[in-house]
C-alpha positions in Angstrom: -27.3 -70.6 135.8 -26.9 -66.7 135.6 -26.2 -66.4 132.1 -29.0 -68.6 131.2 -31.3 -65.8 133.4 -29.4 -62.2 132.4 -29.0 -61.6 128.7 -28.2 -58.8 127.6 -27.6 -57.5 124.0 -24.9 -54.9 124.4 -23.6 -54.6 127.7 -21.2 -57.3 129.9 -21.6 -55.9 132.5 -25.3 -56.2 134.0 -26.2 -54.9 137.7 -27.9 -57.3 139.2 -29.0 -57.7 142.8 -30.5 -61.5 144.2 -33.2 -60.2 146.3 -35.4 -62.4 148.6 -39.1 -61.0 149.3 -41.8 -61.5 151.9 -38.7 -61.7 154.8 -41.6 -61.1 157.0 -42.8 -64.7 156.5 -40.1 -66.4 158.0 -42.2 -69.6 158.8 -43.3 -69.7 155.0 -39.6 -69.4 153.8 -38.6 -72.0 151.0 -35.0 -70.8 150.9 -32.6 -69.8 153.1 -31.1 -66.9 153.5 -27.9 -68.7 153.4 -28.5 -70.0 150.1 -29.8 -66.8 148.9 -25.7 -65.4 150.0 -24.4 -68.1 148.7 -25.9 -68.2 145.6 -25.0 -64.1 145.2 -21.3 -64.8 146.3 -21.2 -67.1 143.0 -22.9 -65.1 141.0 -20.8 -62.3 141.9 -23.8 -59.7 143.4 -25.1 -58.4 146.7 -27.5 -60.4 148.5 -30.7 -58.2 150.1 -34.0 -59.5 152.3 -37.3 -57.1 151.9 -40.6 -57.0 153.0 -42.7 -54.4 151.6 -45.4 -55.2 153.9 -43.1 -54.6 157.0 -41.0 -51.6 155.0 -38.1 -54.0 155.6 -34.4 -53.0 153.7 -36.8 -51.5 151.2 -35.5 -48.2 151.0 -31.9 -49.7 151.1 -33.1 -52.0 148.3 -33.3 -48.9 146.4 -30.4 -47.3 147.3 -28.7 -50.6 146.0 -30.6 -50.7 142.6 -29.0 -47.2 142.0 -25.7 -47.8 143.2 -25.2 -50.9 141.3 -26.3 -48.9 137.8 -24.1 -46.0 139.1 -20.9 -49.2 139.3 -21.9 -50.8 136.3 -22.2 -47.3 133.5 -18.5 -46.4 134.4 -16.0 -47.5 131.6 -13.2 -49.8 132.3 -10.3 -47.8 130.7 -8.6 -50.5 128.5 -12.4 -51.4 127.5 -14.6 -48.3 126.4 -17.2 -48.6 124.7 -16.8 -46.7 121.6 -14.0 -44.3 120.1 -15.9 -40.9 121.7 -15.8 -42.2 125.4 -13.4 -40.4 127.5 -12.6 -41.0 130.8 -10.4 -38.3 133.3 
C-alpha cells in the first residue's frame, strides 16, 4: 500500500511520517491509534497524534518533519548519488 501512495521520481528514500489529526476528538476517532503504529511499524516510519486545535505534539510534529529530511538527504556510502558526492 505505501508504494502505491509515495512515488517519487528520483529519490528511494522518501521521509515520510503517518500522522493522525484531530487527537482531540477521541470520541469521533475512526482509527486507532494502534492501527495508526501498526501500520507505521510496517511501513517502516514514526507514528505521531496532533491536534492543532489543542496545540497537541504539534511542535514535535515539526521537529519530526525536519529530522526525518535531515535522515533521509545523507548518502549511503556504497550508494551516492552521483560521481561528485563526497562523504568524510
Amino acid at each position: 500500500m505505501r508504494d502505491q501512495i509515495v512515488r517519487v521520481k528520483r529519490y528511494e528514500k522518501v521521509p515520510l511520517i503517518l500522522v493522525g489529526n484531530k487527537v482531540d476528538l477521541e470520541s469521533e476517532r475512526e482509527v486507532s491509534g494502534a492501527d495508526g503504529r501498526a501500520l507505521a511499524q510496517e511501513w517502516g516510519c514514526p507514528f505521531m497524534e496532533t491536534s492543532a486545535k489543542s496545540k497537541t505534539m504539534v511542535d514535535e510534529l515539526f521537529a519530526e518533519i525536519v529530522r526525518q529530511m535531515n535522515y533521509a538527504s545523507l548518502p549511503e556510502k556504497q550508494d551516492q548519488c552521483c560521481t561528485t558526492c563526497v562523504v568524510q
